[in-house]
C-alpha positions, -999 to +999 in steps of 0.1 A: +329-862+288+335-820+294+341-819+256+305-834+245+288-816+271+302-780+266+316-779+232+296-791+209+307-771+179+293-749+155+255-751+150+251-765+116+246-742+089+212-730+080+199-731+042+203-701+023+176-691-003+179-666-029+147-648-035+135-619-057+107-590-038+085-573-066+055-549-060+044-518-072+064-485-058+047-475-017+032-516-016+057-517+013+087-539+004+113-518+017+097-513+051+088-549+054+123-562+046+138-535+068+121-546+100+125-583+095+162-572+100+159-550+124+165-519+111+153-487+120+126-474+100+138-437+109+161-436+072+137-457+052+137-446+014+118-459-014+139-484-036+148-470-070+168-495-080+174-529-066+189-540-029+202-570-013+190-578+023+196-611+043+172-615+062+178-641+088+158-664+100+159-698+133+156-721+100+172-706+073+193-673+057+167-657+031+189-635+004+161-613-009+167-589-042+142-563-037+132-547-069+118-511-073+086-507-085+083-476-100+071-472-141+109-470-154+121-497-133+091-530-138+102-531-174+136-542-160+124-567-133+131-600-152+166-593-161+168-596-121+150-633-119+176-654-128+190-679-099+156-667-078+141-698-059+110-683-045+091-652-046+077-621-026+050-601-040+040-569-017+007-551-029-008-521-010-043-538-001-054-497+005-045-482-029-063-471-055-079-490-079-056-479-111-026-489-087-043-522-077-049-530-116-015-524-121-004-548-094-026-576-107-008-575-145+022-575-127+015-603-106+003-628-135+033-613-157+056-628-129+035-657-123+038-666-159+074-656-161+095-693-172+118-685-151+095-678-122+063-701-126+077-730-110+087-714-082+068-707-045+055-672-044+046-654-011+023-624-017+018-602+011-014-579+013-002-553+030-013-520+046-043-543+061-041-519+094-056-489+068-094-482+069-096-487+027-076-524+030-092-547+013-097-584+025-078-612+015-105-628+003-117-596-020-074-599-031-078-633-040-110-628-060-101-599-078-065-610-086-082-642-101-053-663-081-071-696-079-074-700-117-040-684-122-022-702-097-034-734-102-005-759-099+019-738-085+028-733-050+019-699-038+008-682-006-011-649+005-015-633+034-026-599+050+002-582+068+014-545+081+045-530+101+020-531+132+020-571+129+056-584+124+046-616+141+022-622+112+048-616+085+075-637+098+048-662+101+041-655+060+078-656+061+082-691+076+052-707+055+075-693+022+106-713+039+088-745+043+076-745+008+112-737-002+126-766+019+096-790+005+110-779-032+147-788-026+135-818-016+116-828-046+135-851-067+143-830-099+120-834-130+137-840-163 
């Protein structure tokens, strides 16, 4: 009887998902990722590379490889997609309109990637608490996700550092999708 009551054992273990986080350099990746684990955003530097973060979450462990996003890196990206089973793209909502060109090519170059287009996509629109944000709705439009995305399973949503609750919300939305997909029965 004390033995059911008190030890129960180890929680079972929670899913872990491998995921790939692209977006132009500044979008915000590394400061996003950083908070979600509860880092200090005192030593926060701009990725020039690649990084691993597991980022826990109740549900699930997500293993993101965040890209850089700088000129000389993006031509490099997909040599990093393999084994990915969902994505994050993180665009700066506020930036210019050369930067924000840039982020839609390389948004529907990864969305047309084969070894990315069947998989979820979370895209965060971030800087939203800046005056120059654009909507969600003005993102959507000028991204031209509806046509582009058709079919595939993909979500966006406006986020900044001042709303974490919002992006672990993004964050939990990406996980359900994930869970939904290993659930599919596989297509031959």
């Amino acid at each position: 009887c004390f033995k059911a009551l008190c030890c129960k054992g180890p929680p079972p273990p929670r899913p872990e998902y491998d995921l790939v986080c692209i977006g132009l350099t500044g979008s915000g990746k590394t400061s996003l990722l950083s908070q979600l684990c509860s880092e200090s955003p005192d030593n926060i530097v701009s990725t020039t590379g690649f990084s691993i973060k597991a980022v826990p979450f109740q549900n699930a462990v997500l293993n993101v490889k965040e890209l850089g996003g700088a000129d000389t890196i993006r031509k490099y990206w997909s040599r990093y997609y393999q084994g990915s089973q969902g994505v994050i793209f993180v665009l700066d909502s506020a930036s210019s309109e050369d930067d924000l060109e840039t982020a839609r090519n390389e948004l529907h170059s990864a969305l047309q990637h084969p070894q990315l287009c069947t998989l979820p996509f979370l895209i965060l629109a971030n800087h939203q608490d800046k005056p120059a944000a654009r909507s969600v709705q003005e993102i959507k439009k000028y991204f031209e996700l509806e046509p582009l995305a058709r079919g595939k399973r993909w979500i966006l949503k406006p986020c900044s550092l001042d709303d974490m609750e919002a992006v672990k919300d993004s964050f939990t939305l990406l996980i359900n999708l994930l869970e939904e997909r290993e659930l599919e029965p596989s297509r031959m």
